[in-house]
Biopython code that builds the backbone (N, CA, C, O; Angstrom):
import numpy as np
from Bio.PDB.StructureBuilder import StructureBuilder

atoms = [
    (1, "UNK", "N", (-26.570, -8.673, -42.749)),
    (1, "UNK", "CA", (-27.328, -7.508, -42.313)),
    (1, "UNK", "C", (-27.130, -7.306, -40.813)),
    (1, "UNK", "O", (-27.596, -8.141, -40.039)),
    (2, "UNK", "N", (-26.643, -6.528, -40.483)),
    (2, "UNK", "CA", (-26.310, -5.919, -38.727)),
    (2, "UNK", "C", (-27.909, -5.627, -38.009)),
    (2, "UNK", "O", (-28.846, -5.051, -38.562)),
    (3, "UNK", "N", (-27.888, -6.139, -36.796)),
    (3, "UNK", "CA", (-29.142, -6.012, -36.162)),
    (3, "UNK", "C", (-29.476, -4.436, -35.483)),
    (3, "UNK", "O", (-28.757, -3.525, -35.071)),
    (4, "UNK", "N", (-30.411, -4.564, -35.559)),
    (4, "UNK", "CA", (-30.851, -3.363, -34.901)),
    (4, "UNK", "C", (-30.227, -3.277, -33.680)),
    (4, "UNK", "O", (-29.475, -4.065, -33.106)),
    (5, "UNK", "N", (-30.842, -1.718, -33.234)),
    (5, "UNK", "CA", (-30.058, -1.320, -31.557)),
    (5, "UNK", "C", (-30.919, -0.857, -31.193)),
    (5, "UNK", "O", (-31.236, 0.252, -31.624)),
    (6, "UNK", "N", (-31.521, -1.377, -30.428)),
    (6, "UNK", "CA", (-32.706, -0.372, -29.412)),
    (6, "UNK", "C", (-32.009, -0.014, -28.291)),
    (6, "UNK", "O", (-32.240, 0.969, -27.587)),
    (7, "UNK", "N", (-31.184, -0.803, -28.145)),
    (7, "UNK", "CA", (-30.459, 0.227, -26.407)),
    (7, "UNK", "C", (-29.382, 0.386, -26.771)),
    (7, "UNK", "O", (-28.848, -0.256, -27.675)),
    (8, "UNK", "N", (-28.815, 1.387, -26.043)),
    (8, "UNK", "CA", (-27.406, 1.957, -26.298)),
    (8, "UNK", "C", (-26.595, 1.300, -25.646)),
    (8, "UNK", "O", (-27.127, 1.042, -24.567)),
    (9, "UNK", "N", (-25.460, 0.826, -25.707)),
    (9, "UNK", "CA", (-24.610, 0.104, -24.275)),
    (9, "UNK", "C", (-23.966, 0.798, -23.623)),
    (9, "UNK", "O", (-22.978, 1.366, -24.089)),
    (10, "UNK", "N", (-24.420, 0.961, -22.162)),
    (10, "UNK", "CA", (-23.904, 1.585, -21.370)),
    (10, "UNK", "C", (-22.740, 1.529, -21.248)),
    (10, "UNK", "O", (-22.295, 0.489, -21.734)),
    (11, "UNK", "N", (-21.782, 2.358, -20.692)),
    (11, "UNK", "CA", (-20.378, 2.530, -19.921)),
    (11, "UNK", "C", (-20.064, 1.352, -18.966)),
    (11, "UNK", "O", (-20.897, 1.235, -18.067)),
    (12, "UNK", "N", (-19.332, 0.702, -18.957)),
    (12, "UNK", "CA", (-18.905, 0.001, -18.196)),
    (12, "UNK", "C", (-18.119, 0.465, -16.836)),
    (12, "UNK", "O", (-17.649, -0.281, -15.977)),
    (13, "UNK", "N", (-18.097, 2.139, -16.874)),
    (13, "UNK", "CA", (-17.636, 2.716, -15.627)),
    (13, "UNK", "C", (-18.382, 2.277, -14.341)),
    (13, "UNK", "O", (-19.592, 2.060, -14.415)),
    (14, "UNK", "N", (-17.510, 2.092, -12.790)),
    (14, "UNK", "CA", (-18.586, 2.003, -11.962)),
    (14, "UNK", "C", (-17.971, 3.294, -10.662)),
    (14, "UNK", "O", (-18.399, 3.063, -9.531)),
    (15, "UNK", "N", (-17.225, 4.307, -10.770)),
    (15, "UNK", "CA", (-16.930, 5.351, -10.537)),
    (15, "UNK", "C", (-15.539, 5.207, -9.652)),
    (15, "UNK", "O", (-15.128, 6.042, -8.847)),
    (16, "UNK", "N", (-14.894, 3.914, -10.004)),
    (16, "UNK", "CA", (-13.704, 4.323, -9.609)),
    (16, "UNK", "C", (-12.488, 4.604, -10.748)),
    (16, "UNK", "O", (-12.049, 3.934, -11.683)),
    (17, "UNK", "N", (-12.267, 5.525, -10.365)),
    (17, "UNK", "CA", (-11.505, 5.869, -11.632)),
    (17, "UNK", "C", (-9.976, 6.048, -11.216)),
    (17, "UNK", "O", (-9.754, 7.145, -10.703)),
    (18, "UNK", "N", (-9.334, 5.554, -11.281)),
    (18, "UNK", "CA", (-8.048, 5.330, -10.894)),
    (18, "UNK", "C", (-7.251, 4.036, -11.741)),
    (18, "UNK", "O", (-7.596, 2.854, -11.740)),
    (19, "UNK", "N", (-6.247, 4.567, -12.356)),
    (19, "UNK", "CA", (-5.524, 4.232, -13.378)),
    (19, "UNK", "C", (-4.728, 3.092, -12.730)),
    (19, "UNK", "O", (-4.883, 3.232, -11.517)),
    (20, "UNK", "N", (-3.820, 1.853, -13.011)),
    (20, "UNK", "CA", (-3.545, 1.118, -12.657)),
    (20, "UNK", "C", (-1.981, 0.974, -13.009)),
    (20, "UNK", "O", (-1.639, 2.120, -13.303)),
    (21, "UNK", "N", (-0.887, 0.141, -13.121)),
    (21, "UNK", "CA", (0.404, 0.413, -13.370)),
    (21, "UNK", "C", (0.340, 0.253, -14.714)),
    (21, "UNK", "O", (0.795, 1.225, -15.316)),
    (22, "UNK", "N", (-0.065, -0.631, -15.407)),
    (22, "UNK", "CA", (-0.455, -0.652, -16.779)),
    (22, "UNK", "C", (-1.253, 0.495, -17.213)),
    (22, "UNK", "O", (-1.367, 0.386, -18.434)),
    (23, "UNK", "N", (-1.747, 1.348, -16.877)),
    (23, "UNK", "CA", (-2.266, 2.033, -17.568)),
    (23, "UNK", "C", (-4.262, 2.104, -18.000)),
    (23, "UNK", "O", (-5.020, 2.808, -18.666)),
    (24, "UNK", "N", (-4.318, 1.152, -17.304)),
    (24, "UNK", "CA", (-6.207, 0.379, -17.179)),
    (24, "UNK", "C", (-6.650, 1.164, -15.945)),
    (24, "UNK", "O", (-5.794, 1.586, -15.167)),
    (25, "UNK", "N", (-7.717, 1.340, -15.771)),
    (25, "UNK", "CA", (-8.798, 1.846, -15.070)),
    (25, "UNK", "C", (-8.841, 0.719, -14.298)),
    (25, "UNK", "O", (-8.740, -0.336, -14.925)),
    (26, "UNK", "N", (-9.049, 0.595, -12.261)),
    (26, "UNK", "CA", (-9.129, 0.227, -11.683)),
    (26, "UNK", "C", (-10.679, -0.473, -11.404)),
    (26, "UNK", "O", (-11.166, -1.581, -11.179)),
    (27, "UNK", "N", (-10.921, 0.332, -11.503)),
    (27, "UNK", "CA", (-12.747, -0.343, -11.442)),
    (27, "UNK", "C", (-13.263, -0.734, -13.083)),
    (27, "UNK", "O", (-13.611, -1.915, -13.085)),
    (28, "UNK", "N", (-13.386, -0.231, -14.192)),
    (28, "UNK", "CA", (-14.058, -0.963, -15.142)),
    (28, "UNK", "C", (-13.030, -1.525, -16.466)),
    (28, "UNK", "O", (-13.568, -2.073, -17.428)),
    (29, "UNK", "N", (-11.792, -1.372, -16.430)),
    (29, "UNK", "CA", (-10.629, -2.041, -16.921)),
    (29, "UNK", "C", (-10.668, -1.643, -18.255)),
    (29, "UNK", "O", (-10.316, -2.251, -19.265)),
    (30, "UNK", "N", (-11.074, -0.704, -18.134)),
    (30, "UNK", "CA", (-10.577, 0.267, -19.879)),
    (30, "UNK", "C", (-8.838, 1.484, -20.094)),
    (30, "UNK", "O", (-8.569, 2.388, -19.303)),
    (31, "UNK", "N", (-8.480, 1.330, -20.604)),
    (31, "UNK", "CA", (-7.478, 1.910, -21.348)),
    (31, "UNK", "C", (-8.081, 3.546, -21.174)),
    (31, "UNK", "O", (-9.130, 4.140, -20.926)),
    (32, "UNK", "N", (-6.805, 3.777, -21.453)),
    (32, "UNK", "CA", (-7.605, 5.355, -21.379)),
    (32, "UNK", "C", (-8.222, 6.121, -22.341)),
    (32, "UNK", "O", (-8.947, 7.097, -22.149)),
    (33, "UNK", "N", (-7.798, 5.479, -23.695)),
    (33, "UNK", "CA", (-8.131, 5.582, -24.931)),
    (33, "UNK", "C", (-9.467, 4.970, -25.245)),
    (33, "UNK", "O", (-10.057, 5.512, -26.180)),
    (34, "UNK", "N", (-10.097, 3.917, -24.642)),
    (34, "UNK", "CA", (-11.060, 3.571, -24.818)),
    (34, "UNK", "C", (-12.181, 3.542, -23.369)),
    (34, "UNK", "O", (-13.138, 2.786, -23.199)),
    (35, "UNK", "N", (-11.629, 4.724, -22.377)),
    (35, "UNK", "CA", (-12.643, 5.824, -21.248)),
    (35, "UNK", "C", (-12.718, 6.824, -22.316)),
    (35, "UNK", "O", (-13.866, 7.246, -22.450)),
    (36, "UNK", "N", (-11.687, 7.444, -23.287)),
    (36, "UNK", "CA", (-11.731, 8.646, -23.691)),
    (36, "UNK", "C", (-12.229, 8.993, -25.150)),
    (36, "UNK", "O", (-12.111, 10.041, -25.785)),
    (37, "UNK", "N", (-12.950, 7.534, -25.558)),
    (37, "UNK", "CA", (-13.654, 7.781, -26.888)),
    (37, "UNK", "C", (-14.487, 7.017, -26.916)),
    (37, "UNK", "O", (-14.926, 6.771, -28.039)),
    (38, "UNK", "N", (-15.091, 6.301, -25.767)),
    (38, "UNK", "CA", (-16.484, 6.222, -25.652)),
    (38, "UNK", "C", (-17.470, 6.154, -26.315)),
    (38, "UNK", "O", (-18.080, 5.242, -26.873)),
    (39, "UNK", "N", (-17.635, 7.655, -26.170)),
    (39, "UNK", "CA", (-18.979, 7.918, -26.548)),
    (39, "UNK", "C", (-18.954, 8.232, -28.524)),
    (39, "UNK", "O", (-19.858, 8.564, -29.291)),
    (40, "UNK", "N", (-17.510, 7.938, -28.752)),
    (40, "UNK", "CA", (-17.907, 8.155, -30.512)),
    (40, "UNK", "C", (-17.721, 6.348, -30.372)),
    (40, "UNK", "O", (-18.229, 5.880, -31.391)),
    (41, "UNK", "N", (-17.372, 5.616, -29.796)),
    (41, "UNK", "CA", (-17.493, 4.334, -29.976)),
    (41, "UNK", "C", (-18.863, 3.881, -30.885)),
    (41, "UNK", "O", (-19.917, 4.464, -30.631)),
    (42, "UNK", "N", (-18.825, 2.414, -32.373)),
    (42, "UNK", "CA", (-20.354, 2.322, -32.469)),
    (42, "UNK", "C", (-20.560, 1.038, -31.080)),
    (42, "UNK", "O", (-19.811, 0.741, -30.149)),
    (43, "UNK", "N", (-21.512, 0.676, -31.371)),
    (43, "UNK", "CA", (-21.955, -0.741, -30.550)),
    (43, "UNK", "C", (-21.573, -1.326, -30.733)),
    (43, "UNK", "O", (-21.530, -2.040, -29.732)),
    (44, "UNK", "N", (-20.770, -2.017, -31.965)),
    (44, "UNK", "CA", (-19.622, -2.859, -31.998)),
    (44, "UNK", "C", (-18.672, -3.055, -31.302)),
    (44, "UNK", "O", (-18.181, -4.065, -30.798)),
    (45, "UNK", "N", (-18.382, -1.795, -31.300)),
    (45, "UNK", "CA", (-16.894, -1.522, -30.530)),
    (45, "UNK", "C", (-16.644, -1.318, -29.290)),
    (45, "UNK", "O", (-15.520, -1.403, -28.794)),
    (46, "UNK", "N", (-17.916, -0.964, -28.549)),
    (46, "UNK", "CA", (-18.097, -0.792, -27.352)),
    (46, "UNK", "C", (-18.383, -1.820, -26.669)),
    (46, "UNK", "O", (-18.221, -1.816, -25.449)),
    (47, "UNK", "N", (-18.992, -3.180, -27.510)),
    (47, "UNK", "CA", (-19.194, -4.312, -27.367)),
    (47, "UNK", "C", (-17.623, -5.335, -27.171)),
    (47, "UNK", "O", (-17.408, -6.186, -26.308)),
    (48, "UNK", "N", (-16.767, -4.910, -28.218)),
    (48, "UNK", "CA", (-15.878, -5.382, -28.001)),
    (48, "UNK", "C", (-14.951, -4.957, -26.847)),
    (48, "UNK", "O", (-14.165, -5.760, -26.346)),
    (49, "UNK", "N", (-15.035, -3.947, -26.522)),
    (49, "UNK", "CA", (-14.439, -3.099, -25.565)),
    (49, "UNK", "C", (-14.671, -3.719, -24.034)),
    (49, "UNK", "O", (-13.974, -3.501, -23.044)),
    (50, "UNK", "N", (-15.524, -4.323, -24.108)),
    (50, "UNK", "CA", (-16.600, -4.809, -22.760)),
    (50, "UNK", "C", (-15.999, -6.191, -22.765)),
    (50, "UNK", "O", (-15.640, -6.640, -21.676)),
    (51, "UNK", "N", (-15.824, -7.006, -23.972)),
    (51, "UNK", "CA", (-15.455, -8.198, -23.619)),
    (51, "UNK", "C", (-13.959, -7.688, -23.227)),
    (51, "UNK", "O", (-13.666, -7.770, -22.034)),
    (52, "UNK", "N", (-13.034, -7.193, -24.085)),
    (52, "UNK", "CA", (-11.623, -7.286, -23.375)),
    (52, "UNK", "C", (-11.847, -6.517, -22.143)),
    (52, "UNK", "O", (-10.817, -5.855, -22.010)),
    (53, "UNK", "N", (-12.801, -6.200, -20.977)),
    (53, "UNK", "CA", (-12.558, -5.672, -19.902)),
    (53, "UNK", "C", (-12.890, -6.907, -19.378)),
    (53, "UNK", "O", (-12.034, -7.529, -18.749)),
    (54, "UNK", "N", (-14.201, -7.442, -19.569)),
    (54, "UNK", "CA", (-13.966, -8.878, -19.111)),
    (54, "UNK", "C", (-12.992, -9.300, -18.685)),
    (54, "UNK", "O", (-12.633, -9.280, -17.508)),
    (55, "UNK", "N", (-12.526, -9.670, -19.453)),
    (55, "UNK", "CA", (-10.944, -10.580, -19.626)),
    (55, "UNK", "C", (-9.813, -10.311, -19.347)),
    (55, "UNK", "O", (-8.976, -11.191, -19.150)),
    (56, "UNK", "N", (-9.465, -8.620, -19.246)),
    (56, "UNK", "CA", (-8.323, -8.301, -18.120)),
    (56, "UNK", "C", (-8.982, -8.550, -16.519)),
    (56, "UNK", "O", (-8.227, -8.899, -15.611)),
    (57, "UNK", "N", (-10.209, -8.370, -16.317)),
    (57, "UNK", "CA", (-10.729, -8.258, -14.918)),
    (57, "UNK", "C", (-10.440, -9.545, -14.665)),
    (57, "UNK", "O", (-9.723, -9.635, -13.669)),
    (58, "UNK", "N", (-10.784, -10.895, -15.306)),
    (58, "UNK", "CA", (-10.800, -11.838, -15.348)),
    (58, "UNK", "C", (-9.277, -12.440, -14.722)),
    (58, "UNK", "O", (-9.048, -13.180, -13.765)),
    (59, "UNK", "N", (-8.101, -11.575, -16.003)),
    (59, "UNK", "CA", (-6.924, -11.990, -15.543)),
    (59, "UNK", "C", (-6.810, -11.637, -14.093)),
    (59, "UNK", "O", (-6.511, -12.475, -13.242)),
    (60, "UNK", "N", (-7.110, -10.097, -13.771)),
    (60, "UNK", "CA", (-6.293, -9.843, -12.571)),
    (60, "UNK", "C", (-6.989, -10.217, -11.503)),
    (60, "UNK", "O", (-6.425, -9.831, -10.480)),
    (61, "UNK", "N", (-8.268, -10.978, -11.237)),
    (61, "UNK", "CA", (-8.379, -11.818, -10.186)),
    (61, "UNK", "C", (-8.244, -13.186, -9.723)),
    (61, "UNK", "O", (-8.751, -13.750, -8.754)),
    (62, "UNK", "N", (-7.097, -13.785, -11.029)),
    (62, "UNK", "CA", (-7.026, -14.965, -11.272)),
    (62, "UNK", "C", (-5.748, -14.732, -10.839)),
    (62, "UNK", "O", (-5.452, -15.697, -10.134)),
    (63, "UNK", "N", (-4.405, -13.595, -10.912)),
    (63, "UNK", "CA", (-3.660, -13.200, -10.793)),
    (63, "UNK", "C", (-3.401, -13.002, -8.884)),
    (63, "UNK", "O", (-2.459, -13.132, -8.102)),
    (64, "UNK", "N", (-4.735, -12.656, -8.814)),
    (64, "UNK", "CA", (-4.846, -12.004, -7.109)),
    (64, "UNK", "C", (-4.594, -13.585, -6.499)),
    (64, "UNK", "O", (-3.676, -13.816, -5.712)),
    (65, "UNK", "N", (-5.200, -14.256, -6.805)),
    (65, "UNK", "CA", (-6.274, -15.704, -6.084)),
    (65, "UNK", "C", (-4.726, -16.412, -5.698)),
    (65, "UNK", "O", (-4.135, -16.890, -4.731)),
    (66, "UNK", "N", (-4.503, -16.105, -7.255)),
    (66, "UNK", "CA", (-2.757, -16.735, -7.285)),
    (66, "UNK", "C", (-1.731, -16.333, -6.134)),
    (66, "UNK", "O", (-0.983, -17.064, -5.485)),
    (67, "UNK", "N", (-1.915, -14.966, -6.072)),
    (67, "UNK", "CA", (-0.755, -14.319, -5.265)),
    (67, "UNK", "C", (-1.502, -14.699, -3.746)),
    (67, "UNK", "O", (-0.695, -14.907, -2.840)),
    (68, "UNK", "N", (-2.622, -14.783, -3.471)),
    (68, "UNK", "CA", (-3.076, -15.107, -2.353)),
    (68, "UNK", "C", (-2.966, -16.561, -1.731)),
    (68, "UNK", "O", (-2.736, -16.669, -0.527)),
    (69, "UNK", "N", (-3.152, -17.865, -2.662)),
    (69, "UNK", "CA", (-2.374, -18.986, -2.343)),
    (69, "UNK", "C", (-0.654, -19.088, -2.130)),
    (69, "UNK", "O", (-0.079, -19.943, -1.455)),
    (70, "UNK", "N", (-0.015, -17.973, -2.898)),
    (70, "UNK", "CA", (1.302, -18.491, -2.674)),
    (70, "UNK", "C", (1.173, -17.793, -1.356)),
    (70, "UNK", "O", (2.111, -18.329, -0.768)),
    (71, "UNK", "N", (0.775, -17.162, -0.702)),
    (71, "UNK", "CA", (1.043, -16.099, 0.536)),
    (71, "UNK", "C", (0.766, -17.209, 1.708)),
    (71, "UNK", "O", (1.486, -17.389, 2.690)),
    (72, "UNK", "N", (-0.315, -17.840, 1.420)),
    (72, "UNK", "CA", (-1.106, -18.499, 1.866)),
    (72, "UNK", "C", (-0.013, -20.002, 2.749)),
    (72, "UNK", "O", (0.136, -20.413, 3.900)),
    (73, "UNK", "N", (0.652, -20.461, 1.001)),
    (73, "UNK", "CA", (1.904, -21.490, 1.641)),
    (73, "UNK", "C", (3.238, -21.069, 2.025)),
    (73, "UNK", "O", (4.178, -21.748, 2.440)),
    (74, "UNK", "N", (3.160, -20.010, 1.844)),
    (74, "UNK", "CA", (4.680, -19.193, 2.444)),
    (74, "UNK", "C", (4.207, -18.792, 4.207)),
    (74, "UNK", "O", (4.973, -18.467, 5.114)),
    (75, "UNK", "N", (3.161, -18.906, 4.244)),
    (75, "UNK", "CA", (3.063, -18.578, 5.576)),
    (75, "UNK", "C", (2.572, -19.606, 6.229)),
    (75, "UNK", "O", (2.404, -19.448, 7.438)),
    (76, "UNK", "N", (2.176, -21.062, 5.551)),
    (76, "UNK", "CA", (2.238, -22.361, 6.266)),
    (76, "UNK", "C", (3.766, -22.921, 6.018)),
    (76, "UNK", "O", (3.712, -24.147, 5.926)),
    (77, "UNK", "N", (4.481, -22.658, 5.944)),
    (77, "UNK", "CA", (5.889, -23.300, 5.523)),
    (77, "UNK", "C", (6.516, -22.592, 6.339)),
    (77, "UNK", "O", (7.594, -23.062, 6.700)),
    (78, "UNK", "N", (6.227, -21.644, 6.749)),
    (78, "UNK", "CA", (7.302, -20.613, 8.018)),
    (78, "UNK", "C", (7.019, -20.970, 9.014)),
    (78, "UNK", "O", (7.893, -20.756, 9.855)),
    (79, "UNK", "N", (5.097, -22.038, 9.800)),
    (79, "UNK", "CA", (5.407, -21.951, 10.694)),
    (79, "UNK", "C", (5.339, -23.409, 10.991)),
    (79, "UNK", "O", (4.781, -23.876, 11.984)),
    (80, "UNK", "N", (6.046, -24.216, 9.906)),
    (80, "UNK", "CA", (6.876, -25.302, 10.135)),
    (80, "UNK", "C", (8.036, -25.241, 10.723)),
    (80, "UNK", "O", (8.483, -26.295, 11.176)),
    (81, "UNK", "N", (8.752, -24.108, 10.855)),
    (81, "UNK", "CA", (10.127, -24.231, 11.295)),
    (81, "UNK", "C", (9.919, -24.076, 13.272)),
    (81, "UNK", "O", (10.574, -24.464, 14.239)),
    (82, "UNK", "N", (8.839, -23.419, 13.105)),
    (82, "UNK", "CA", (9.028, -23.173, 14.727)),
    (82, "UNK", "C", (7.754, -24.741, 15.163)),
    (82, "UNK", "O", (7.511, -25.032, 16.335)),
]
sb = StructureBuilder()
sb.init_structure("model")
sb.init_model(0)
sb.init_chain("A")
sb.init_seg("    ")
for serial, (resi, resn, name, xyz) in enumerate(atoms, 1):
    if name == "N":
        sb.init_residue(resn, " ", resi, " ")
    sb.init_atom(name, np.array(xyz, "f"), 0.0, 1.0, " ", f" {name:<3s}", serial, name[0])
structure = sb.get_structure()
């Protein structure tokens, strides 16, 4: 038996809206297909929708952290030479 819904789940938008090279929304990491059907989404799906934004957001600051340590030893290793 599926539980009730007393609240609706909000949008995970937070108003930046700018598309990414992949094709994801910069600020709340939705597809454009799933900014653009929303609102026929049920709570299921919007639920699920929320965890995979999670989890790309997740990747791409795990992705950043990454690119920021290698920057990090590329620019202690350069000023080994001098």
């Amino acid at each position: 038996m599926d539980q009730l819904e007393f609240f609706d789940i909000p949008s995970p938008c937070i108003g930046v809206c700018e598309a990414n090279s992949k094709g994801f929304c910069k600020g709340c990491f939705r597809s454009r297909e799933e900014r653009l059907y929303w609102l026929e989404f049920s709570s299921d799906q919007k639920r699920h929708v929320v965890r995979l934004c999670q989890s790309r957001k997740a990747r791409v600051l795990r992705a950043r952290q990454e690119a920021a340590r290698q920057q990090d030893k590329d620019s202690s290793s350069q000023s080994d030479l001098f």
